[in-house]
C-alpha positions as CSV (number, residue, x, y, z in Angstrom):
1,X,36.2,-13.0,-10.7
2,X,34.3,-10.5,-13.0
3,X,35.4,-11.1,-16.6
4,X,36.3,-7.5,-18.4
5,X,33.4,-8.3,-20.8
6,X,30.4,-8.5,-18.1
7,X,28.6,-5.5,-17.0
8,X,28.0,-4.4,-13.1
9,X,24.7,-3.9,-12.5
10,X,22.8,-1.8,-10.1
11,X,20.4,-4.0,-8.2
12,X,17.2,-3.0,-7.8
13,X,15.8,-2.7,-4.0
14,X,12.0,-1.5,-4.3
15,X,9.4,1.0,-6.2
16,X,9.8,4.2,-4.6
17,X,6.8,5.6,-6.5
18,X,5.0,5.7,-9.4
19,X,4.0,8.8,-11.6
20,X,0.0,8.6,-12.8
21,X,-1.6,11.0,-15.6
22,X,-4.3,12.9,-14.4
23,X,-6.7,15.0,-16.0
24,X,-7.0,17.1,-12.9
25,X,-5.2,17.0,-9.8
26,X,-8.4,17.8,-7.5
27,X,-10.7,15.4,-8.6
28,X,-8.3,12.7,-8.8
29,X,-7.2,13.6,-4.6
30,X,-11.0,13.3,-4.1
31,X,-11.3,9.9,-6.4
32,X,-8.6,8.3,-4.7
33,X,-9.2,9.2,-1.3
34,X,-12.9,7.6,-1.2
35,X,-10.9,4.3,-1.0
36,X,-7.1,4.6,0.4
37,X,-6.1,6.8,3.1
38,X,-3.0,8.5,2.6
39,X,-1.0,11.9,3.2
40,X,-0.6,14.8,0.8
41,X,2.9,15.6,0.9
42,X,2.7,18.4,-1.9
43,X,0.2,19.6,-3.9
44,X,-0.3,22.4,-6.7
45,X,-2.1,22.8,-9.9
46,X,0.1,20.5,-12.2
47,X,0.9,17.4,-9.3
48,X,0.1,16.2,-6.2
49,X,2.4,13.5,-3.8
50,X,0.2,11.2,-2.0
51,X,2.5,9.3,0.8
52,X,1.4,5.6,2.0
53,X,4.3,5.2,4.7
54,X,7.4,5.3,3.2
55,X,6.1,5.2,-0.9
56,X,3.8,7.6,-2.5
57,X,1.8,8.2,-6.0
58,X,2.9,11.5,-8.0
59,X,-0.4,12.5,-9.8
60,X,1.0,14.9,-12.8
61,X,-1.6,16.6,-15.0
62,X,-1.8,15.2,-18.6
63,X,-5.4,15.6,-20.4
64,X,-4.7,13.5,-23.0
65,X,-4.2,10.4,-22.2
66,X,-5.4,7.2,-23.7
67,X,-6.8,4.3,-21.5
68,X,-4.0,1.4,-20.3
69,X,-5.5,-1.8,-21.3
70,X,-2.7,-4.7,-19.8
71,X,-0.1,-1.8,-18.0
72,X,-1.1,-1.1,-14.4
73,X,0.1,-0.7,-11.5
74,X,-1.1,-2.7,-7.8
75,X,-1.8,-1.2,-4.3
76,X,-1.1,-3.4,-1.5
77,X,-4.0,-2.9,1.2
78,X,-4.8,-4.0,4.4
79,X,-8.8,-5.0,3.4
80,X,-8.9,-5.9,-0.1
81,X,-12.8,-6.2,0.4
82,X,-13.3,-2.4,1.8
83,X,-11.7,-1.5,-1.4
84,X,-13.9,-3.8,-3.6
85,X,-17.2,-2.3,-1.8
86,X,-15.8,1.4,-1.6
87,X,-15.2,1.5,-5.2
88,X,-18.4,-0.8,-5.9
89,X,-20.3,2.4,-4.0
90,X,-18.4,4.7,-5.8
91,X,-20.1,3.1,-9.4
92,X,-16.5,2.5,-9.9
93,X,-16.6,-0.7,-13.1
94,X,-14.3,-3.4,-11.9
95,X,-12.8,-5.1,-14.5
96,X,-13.5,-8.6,-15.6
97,X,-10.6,-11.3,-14.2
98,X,-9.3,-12.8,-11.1
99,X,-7.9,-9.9,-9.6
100,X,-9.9,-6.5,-8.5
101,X,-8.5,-4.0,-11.2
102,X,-10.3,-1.0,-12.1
103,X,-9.8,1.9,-14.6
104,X,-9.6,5.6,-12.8
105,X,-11.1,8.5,-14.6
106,X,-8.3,8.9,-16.3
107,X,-7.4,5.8,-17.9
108,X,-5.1,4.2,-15.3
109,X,-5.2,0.3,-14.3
110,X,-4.8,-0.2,-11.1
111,X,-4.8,-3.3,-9.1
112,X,-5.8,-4.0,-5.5
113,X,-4.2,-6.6,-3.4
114,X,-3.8,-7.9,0.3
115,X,-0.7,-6.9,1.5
116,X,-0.5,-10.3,4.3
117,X,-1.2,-12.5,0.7
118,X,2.5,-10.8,-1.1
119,X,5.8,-11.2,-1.3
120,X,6.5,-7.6,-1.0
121,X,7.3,-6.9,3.2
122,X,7.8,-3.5,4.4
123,X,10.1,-2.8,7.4
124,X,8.2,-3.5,10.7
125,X,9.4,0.4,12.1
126,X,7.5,1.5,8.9
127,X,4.5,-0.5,9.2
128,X,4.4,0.3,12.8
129,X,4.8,4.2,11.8
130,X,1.8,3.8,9.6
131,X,0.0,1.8,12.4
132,X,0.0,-1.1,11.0
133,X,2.0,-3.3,12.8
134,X,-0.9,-6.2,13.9
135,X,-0.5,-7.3,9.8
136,X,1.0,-10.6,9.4
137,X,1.9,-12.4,6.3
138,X,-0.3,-15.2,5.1
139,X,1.8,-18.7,5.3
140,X,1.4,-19.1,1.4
141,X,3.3,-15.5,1.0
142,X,5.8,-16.5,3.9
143,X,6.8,-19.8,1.8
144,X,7.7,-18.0,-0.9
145,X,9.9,-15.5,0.8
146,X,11.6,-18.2,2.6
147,X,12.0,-20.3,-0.9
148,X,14.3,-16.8,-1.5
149,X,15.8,-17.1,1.7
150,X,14.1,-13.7,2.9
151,X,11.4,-14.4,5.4
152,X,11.4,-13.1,8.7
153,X,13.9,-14.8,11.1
154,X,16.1,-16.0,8.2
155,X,18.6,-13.8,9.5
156,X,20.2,-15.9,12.0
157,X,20.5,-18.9,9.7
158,X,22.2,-16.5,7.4
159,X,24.6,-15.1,10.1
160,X,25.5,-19.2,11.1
161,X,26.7,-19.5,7.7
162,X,29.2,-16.5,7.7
């Protein structure tokens, strides 16, 4: 029973995308794409929508931003160490800590993880869509989706209890 003074909440099911300041919507397509393949959805002279599967990056043009120093945001990839030796090449500065973070041109944090090493789990028609259906989850990430009770194949434990 929901007491008149509590509040209903909307509950929060994913990131759909996040919105990065650019200085210049070309050059930051080009910087981004010497690492990470993705799919321009739309692009003009003020934003860009890159698309990994079913979540995408809107770059927006802002020249005046100031670098993040703890905000960022984190890519899950397939081959965390491509990245590290793409953006190595690239003369790219990786920042100092246990995880691969790096500043873009333009000030933004980002950080690079292993998708299999996560929590976070997209759909298998996705991954299979963005042909990348052979990625399994490592058992340290699957232990603490099933700590949650979401790891693959809790479903039929949860349908036994209904």
């Amino acid at each position: 029973m929901i007491k008149k003074t509590e509040l209903i909440k909307a509950r929060a099911v994913g990131i759909n995308h996040v919105a990065l300041e650019v200085g210049d919507i070309d050059e930051a397509l080009v910087f981004y794409s010497q690492f990470l393949d993705f799919e321009i959805q739309d692009k003009n002279d003020t934003q860009a929508f890159i698309y990994f599967g079913d979540q995408f990056i809107n770059f927006t043009k802002h020249s005046n931003r100031k670098p993040d120093e703890k905000r960022h945001f984190g890519i899950a990839v397939d081959n965390k160490e491509l990245v590290r030796r793409s953006l190595e090449a690239m003369g790219v500065t990786l920042l100092k800590g246990s995880f691969l973070d790096f500043l873009d041109p333009w000030g933004n944090r980002v950080e690079i993880t292993t998708y299999t090493n996560i929590q976070y789990t997209k759909a298998d028609h996705v991954l299979r869509g963005m042909g990348l259906s052979h990625l399994d989850k490592t058992e340290e990430a699957l232990a603490e989706l099933r700590a949650k009770d979401m790891a693959p194949g809790n479903e039929t434990d949860r349908n036994k209890k209904l």
